[in-house]
Backbone bond lengths (Angstrom), bond angles and torsions (degrees), N, CA, C in turn:
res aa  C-N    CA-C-N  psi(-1)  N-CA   C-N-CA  omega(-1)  CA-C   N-CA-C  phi
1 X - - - 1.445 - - 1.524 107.49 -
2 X 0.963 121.51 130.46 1.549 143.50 -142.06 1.882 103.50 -117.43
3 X 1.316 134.59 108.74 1.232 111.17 165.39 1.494 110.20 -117.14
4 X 1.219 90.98 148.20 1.598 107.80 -176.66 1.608 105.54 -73.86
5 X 1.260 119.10 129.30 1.517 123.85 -175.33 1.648 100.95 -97.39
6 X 1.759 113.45 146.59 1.369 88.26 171.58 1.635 84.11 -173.59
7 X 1.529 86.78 154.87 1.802 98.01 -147.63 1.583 89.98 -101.63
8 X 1.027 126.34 176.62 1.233 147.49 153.90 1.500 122.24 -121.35
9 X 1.434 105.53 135.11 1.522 110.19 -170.79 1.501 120.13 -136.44
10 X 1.524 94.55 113.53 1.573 95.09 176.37 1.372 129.56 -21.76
11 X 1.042 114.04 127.52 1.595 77.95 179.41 2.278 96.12 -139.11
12 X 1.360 84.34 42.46 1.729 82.07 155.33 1.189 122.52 -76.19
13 X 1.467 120.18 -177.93 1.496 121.62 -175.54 1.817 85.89 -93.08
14 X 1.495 79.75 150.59 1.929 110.13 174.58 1.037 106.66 -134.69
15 X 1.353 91.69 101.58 1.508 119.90 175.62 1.811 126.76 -85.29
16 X 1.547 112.23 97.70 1.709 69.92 167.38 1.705 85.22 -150.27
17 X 1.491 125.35 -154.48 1.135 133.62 -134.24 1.661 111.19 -82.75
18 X 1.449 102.09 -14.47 1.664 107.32 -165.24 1.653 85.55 -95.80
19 X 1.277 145.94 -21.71 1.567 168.76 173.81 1.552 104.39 -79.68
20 X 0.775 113.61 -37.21 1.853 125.46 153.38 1.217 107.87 -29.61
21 X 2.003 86.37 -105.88 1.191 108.69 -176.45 1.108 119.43 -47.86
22 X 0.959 131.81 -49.57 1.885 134.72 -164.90 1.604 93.49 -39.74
23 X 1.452 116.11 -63.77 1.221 127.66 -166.45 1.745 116.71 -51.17
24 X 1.311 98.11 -38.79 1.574 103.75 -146.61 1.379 94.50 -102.46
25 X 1.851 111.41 -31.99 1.620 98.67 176.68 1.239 117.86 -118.36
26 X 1.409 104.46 26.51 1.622 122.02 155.61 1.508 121.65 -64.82
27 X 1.533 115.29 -177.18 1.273 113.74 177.20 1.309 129.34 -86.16
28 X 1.389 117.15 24.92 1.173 108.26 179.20 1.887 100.18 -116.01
29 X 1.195 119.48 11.21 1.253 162.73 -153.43 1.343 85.48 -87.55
30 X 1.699 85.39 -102.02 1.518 108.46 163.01 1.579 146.40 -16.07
31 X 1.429 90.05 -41.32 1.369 100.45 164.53 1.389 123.08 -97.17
32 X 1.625 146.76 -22.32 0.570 135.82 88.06 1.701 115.80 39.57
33 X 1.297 112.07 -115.01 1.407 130.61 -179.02 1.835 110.66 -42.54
34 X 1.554 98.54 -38.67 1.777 89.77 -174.51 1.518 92.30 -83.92
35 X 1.568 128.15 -21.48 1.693 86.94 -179.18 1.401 111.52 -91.90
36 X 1.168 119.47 7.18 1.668 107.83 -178.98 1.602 94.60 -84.43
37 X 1.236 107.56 -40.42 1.730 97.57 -174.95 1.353 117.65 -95.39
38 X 1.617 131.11 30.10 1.276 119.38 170.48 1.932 69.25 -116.58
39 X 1.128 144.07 -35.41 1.268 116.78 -164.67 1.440 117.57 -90.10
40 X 1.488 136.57 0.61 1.237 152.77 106.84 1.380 120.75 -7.90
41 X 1.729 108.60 -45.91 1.578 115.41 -151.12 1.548 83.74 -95.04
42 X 1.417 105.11 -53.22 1.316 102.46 -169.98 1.967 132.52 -52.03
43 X 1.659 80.75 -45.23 1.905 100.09 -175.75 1.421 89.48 -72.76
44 X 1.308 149.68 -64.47 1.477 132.56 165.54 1.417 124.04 -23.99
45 X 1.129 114.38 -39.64 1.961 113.06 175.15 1.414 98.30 -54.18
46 X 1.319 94.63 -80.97 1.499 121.60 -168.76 1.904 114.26 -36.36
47 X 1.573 113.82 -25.81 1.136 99.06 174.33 1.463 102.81 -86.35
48 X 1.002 102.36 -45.61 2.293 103.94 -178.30 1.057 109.82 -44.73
49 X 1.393 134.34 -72.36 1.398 150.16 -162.46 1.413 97.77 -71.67
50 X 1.422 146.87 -37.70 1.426 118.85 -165.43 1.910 96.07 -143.16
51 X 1.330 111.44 6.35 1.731 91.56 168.83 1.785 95.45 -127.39
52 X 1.119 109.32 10.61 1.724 98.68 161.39 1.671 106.51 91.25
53 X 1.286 120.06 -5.22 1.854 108.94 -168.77 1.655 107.52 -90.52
54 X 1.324 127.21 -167.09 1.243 116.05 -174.33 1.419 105.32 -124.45
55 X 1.155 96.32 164.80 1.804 97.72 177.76 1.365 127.78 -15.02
56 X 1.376 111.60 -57.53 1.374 141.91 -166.02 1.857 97.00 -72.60
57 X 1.176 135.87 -57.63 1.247 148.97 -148.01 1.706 82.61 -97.69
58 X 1.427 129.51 -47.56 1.646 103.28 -169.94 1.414 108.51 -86.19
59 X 1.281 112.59 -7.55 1.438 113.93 -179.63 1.884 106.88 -74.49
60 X 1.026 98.34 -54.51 1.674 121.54 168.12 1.229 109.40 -35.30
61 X 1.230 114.77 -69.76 1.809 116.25 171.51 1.452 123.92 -52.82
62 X 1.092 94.56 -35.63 2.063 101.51 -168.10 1.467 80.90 -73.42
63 X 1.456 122.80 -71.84 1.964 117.09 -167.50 1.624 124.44 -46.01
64 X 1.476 102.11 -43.95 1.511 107.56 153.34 1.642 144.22 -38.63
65 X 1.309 94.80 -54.12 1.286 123.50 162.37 1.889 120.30 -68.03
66 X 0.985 109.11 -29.24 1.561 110.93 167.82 1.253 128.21 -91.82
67 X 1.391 92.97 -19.99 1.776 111.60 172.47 1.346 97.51 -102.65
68 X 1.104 119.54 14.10 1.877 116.22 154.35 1.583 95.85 60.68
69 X 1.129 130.63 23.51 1.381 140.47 175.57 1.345 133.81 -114.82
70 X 1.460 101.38 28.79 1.940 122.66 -163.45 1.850 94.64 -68.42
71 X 1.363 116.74 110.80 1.744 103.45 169.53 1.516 102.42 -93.93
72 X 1.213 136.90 16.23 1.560 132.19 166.07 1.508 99.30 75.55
73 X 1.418 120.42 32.02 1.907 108.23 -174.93 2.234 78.48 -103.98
74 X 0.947 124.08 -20.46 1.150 129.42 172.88 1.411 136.80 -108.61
75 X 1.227 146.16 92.85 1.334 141.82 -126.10 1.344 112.57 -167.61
76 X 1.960 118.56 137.52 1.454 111.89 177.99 1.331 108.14 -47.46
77 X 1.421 92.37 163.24 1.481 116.89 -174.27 1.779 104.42 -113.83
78 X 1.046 142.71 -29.90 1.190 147.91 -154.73 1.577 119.59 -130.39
79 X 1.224 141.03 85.81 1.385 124.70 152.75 1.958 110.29 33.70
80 X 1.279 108.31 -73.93 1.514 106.52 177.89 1.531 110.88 -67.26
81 X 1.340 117.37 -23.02 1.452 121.32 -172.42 1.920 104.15 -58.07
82 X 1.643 92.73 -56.22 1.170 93.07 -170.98 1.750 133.59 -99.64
83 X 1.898 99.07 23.99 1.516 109.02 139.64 0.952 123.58 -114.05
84 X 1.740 138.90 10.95 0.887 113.56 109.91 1.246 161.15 -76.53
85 X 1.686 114.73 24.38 1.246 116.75 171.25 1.503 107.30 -100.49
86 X 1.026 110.89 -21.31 1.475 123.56 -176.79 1.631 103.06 -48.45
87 X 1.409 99.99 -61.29 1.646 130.56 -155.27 1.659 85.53 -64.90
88 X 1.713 121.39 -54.00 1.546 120.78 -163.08 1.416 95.47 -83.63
89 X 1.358 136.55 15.17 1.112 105.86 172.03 1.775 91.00 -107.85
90 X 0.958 110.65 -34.24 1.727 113.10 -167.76 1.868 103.09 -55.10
91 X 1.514 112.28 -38.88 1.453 126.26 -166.27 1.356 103.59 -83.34
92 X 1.371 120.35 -47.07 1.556 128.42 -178.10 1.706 96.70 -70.83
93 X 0.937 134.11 -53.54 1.624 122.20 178.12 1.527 119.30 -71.36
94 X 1.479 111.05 10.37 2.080 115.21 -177.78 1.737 89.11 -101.24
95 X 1.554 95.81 -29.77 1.772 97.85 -151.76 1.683 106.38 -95.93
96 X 1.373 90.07 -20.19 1.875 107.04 176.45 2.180 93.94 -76.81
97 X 1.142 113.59 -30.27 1.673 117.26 -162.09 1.662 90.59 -79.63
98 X 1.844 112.00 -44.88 1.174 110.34 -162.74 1.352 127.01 -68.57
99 X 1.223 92.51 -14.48 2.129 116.89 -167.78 1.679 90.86 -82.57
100 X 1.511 114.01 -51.13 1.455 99.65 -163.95 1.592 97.50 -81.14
101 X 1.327 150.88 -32.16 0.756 137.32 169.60 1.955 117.68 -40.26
102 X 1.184 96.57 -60.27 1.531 101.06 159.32 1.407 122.38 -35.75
103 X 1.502 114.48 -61.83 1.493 110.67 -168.22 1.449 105.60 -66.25
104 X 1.672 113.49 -28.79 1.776 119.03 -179.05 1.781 117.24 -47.21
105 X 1.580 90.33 -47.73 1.140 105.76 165.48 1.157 138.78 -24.85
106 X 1.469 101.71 -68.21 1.650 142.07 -150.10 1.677 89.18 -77.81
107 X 1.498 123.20 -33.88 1.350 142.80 -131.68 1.661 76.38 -108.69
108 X 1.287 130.52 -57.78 1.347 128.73 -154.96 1.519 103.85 -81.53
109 X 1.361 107.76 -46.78 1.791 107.25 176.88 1.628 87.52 -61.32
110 X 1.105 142.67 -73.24 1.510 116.66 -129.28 1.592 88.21 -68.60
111 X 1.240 132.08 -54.38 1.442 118.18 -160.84 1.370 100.50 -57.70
112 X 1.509 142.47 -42.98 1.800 132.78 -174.52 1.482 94.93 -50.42
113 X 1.771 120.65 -55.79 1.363 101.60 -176.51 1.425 138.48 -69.14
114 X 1.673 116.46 -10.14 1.261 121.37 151.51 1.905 109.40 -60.38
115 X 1.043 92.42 -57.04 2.113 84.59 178.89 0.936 110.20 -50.62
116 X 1.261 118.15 -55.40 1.825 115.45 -175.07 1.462 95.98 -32.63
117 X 1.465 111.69 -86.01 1.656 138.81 -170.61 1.291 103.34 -29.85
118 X 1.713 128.85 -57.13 1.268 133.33 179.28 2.096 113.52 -58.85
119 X 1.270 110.32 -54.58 1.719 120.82 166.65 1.594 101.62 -44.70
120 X 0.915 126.19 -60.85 1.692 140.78 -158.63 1.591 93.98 -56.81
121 X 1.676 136.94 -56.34 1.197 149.73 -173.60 0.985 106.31 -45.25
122 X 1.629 115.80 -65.50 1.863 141.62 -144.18 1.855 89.62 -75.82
């Protein structure tokens, strides 16, 4: 009579610093970081150069607005101002969803491949 042996394996996330980094100063990191700051760079042009505010005031709006934290003390000025804010807010909140989806990712594979690696040992 024969018994079948059979292990059980944690299988929480194992977290530690090389599972970190991988994640956080990987490329999904990276990207991440370039679209918040090319769409920063960009919605800042676009208010100076064509809705009239100043450095300080289009910078203010674009960061507000990405941090989903606009209190309206700063606001287009122009008909064009405010389709293009419409448009940068709809694109900056798909591309702000798409980055963390990415990093979620990045976050879920590396910890399965620590479990894997950790199950595989035991």
């Amino acid at each position: 009579h024969t018994h079948m042996q059979t292990h059980s394996c944690n299988t929480t996330m194992i977290t530690d610093w090389r599972t970190v980094c991988k994640v956080f100063l990987g490329r999904e990191m990276w990207f991440t970081l370039f679209t918040t700051v090319f769409m920063m760079f960009s919605g800042t042009a676009f208010f100076v150069l064509w809705d009239g505010h100043t450095l300080m005031d289009a910078t203010y709006l674009v960061v507000t607005s990405i941090a989903d934290l606009n209190f309206g003390d700063v606001a287009p000025k122009t008909r064009a101002g405010r389709v293009f804010a419409i448009g940068f807010l709809f694109l900056e909140t798909a591309l702000v969803m798409y980055a963390m989806r990415r990093m979620s990712l990045a976050w879920i594979n590396a910890n399965h491949d620590k479990n894997v690696d950790h199950c595989l040992e035991h």
